[in-house]
N, C-alpha and C positions, 0 to 999 in steps of 0.2 A: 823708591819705596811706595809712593802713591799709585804709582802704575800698576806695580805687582799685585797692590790692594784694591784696587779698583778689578782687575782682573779674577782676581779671586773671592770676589766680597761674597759670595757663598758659602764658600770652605770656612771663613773666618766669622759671616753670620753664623752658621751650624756650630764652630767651636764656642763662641760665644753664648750660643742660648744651651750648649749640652754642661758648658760651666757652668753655667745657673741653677742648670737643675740638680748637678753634686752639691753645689755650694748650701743648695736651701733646703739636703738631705731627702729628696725627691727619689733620686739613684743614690745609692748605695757599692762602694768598690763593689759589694758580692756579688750586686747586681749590673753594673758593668761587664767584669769577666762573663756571668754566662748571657749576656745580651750581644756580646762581639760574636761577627763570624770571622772567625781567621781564619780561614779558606779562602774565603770569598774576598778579603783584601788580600791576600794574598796571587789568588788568584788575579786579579785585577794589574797587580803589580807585574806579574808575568805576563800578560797578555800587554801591556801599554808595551814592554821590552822587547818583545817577540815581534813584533808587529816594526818596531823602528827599525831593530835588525831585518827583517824583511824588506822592507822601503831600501835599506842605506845597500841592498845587494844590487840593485839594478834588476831585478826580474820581474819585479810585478809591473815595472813602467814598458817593460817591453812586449811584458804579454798584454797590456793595453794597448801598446802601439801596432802592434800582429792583427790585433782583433780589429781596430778603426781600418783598419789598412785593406779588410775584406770589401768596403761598401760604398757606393759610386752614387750616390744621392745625399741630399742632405735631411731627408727625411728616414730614408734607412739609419743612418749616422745620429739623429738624435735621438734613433727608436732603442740604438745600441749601445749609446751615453748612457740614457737615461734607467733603461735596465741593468745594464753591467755596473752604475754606480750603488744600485738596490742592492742586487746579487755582493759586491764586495762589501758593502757597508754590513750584510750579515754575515759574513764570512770577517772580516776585519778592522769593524764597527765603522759608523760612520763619517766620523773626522777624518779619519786617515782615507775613506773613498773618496772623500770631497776634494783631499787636498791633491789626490791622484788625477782625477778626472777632470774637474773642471779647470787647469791648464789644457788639457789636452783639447778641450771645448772650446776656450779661448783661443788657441794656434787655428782649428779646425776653421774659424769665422774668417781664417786670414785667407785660404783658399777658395773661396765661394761665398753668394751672398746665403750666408746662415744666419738664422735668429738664433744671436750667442744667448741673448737674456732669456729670451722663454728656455731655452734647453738647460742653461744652468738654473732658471727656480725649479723647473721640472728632477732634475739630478738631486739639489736641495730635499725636494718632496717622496723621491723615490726612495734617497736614505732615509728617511723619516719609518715611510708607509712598507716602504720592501726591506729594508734592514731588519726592521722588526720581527722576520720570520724565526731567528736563532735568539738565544740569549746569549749571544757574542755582540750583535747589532748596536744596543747602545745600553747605555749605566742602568738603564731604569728597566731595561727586562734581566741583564743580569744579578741587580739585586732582587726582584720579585722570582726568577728562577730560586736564587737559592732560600729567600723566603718559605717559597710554596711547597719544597721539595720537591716537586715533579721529577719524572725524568724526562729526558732531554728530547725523546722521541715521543713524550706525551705535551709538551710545550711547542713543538713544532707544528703537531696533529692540530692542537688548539688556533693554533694563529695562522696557516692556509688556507684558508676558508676567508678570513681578513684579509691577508693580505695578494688574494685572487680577485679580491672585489677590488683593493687599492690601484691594482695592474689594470684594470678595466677601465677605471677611470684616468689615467695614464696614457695609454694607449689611444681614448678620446679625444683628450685634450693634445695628444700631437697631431692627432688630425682636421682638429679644430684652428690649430695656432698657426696655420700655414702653409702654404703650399710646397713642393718636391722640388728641386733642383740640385744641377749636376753637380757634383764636385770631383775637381782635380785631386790627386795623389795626395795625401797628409804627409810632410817630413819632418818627423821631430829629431832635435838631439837629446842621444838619450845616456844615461849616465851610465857609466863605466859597468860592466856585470863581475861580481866576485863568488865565486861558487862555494868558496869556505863558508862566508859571511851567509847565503842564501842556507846553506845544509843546518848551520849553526840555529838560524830561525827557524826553521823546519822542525829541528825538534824539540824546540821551545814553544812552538804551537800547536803541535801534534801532543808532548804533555798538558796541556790547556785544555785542548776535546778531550782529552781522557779522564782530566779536571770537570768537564761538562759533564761526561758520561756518566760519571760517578765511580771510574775503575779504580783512579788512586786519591788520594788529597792532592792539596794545592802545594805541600813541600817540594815536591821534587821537580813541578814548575817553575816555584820562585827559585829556589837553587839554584834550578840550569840558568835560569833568566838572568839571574844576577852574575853567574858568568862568562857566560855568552856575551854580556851587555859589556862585562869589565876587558874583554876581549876585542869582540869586534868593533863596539861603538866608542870604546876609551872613554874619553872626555865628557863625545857625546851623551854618554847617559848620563850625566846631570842636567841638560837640556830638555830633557822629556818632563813632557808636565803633566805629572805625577798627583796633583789635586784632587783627584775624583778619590785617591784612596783615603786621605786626610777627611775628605766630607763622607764618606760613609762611616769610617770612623766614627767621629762625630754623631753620624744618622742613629745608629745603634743608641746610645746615650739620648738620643732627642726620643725617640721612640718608644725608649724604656721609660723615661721621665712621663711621656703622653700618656702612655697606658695608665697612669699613676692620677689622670685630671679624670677619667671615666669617657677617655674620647671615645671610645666604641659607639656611644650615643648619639653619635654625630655622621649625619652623612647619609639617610635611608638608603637614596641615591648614588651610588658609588661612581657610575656610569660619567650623570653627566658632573657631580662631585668634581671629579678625576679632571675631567676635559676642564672646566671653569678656571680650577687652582692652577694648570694647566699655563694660561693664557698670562696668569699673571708673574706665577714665580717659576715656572719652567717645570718640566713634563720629570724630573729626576726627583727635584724635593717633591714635587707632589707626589711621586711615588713613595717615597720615604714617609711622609707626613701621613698619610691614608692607610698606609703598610698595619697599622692596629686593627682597622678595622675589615680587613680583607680577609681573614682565615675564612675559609670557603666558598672567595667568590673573587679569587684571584684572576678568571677571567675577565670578570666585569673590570676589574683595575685595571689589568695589563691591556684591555681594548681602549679603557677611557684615556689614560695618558699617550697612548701611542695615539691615537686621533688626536689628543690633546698638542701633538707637538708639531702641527698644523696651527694655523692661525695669526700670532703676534711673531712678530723676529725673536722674542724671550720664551717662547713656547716650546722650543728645543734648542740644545746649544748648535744643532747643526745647522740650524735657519739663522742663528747668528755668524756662527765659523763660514759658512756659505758664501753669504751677503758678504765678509771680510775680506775671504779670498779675494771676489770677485772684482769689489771696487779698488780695491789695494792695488792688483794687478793688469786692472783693463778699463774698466769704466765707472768715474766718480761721478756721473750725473743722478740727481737727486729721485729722480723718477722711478731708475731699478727699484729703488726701495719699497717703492708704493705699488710697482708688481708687482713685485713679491710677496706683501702683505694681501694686494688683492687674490691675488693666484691661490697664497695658501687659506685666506680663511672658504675660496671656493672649495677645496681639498678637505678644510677642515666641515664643512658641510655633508659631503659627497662620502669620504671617513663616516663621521657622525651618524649618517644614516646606514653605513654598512654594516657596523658595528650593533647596530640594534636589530637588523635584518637577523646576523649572521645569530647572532645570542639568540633572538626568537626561534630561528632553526633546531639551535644546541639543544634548546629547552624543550622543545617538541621531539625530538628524538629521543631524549632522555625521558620523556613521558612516557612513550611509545615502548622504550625496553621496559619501564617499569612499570606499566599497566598490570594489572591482575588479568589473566586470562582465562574464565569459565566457560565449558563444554558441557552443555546441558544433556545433550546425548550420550559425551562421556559418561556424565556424572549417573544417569539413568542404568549404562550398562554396566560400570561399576559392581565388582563381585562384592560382597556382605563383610566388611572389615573382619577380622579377627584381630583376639585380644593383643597382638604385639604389635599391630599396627594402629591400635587406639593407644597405646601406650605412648608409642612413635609418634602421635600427631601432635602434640601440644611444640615441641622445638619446631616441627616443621613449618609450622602455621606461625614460627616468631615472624617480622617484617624483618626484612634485610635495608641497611642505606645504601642510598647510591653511593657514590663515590662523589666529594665536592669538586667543582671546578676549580 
């Protein structure tokens, strides 16, 4: 019971402080119900299901092993970890990339002399910085997705730009960490492939995107998810840990309570806000916690947390799940730890500054559409208005808003 508790002391923190603030009439039932997104836990709950059934078919480990299996260096081979672990952790969030890849990184050191440790914080930091690109990637873009409303092709537009600066500095840092050599053929054993079980998660996640996209609700996700799950994984599906739904739960009631203290007052800085809270209680409650005062500047949050989860090993749970895998299964020497800490707050740096690059940019282009544009020449040759077009001017001449980030 202390383990469970200890593992979870989040979920159980947030239930605690959102009972407080029913108990001290802060939130109100009425305000509860319209403060929950059920979609969005819902959604969650089909995505953790959809995702296990996918693992438990055998295809995604094989189409990992297909893919190592192209490259004869150990430098091409962590160029190809370490991006295919970005690319899946947005496509399949990032825990479940972690727990794919860096076995396969770990086998890889057994064939050649490979730097396992730098490629695995490097794989670490790519789920972090390259997952981010979907709000599939990780808790904390999927709950500011559905926060901000966006849609899903304007959320993606937003954070390429980020995480093309992330990949630059990736790309550096494998070139920096070591030299190229050969390596022998990769053979892993790979689990059994079931093709019911893979079609079953297919389109359990294929309703999920269309959950993202905004074409249906999240019922017919959780649905399937819950059958699919009671099908292929049996038992297993009470093994999936299912916590992230219970803390946003939670989050909703903490949020609603916030708004209640006048937090909006708090925070001018959202940017580096974000990144600080970040380091200390993890890049997800900070999202949650700051979520009040974001209406309209959902960029600046979803840039500051995701640099934010760079830094301390508590600064994302992936830098923690990471680090576990890792020492669990290969090397308990004390030192990884201190790499990885060193590695990510350089990320968290190199992040840091791209992040306020890229938002300078936003901001200058956004200028730029919305400048006023006078043509004095025009305005010269201009024929003599007539009365229906003085009439006409007063709407035309109202200001339009942009659109917020």
């Amino acid at each position: 019971m202390l383990a469970f508790a200890k593992r979870h002391w989040l979920t159980f923190a947030a239930g605690v402080l959102a009972a407080a603030f029913v108990a001290s009439g802060r939130v109100s039932p009425g305000a509860i119900a319209r403060a929950i997104d059920v979609d969005l836990l819902l959604v969650l709950f089909a995505l953790l299901t959809a995702i296990e059934i996918l693992r438990g078919s055998g295809y995604v480990d094989l189409a990992v092993a297909k893919t190592l299996a192209q490259f004869h260096s150990t430098r091409g081979l962590a160029l190809v970890l370490v991006l295919l672990s970005g690319v899946l952790a947005s496509l399949i969030t990032n825990d479940v990339a972690l727990f794919i890849v860096i076995p396969f990184t770990i086998v890889a050191g057994t064939f050649a002399d490979f730097d396992v440790e730098h490629a695995v914080i490097l794989e670490i930091v790519a789920c972090n910085l390259i997952g981010c690109l979907t709000p599939l990637g990780n808790p904390q873009n999927l709950f500011i997705f559905h926060r901000s409303g966006w849609r899903a092709e304007h959320f993606i537009a937003v954070m390429t730009p980020f995480v093309i600066w992330s990949i630059a500095g990736l790309l550096a840092a494998l070139f920096l960490l070591g030299r190229s050599r050969p390596l022998r053929t990769i053979e892993v054993d790979l689990p059994p492939r079931k093709i019911a079980t893979a079609a079953g998660g297919a389109i359990c996640f294929v309703l999920v995107l269309l959950e993202i996209a905004r074409v249906v609700n999240a019922w017919p996700a959780a649905i399937a998810a819950l059958i699919a799950g009671a099908i292929f994984l049996r038992t297993r599906l009470f093994a999936i840990d299912y916590s992230i739904v219970p803390l946003f739960f939670f989050a909703f009631i903490v949020v609603e309570g916030m708004r209640t203290m006048n937090i909006q007052r708090v925070g001018s800085n959202l940017y580096v806000t974000s990144i600080a809270l970040s380091q200390v209680i993890s890049n997800v409650p900070a999202a949650i916690l700051l979520s009040p005062v974001a209406s309209g500047r959902w960029r600046e949050l979803l840039y500051g947390v995701n640099t934010g989860g760079c830094g301390t090993i508590i600064a994302s749970l992936a830098n923690l799940l990471g680090w576990r895998i890792y020492v669990r299964g290969w090397n308990r020497d004390p030192r990884f730890f201190w790499r990885l800490t060193l590695l990510n707050f350089a990320f968290l740096a190199w992040a840091g500054i791209g992040g306020v690059v890229v938002s300078a940019n936003f901001d200058r282009e956004r200028r730029e559409i919305h400048r006023p544009v006078s043509n004095s020449a025009t305005l010269q040759r201009s024929p003599r208005p007539t009365r229906a077009s003085i009439q006409a001017a007063p709407s035309a001449l109202l200001p339009t808003n942009p659109s917020s980030d």
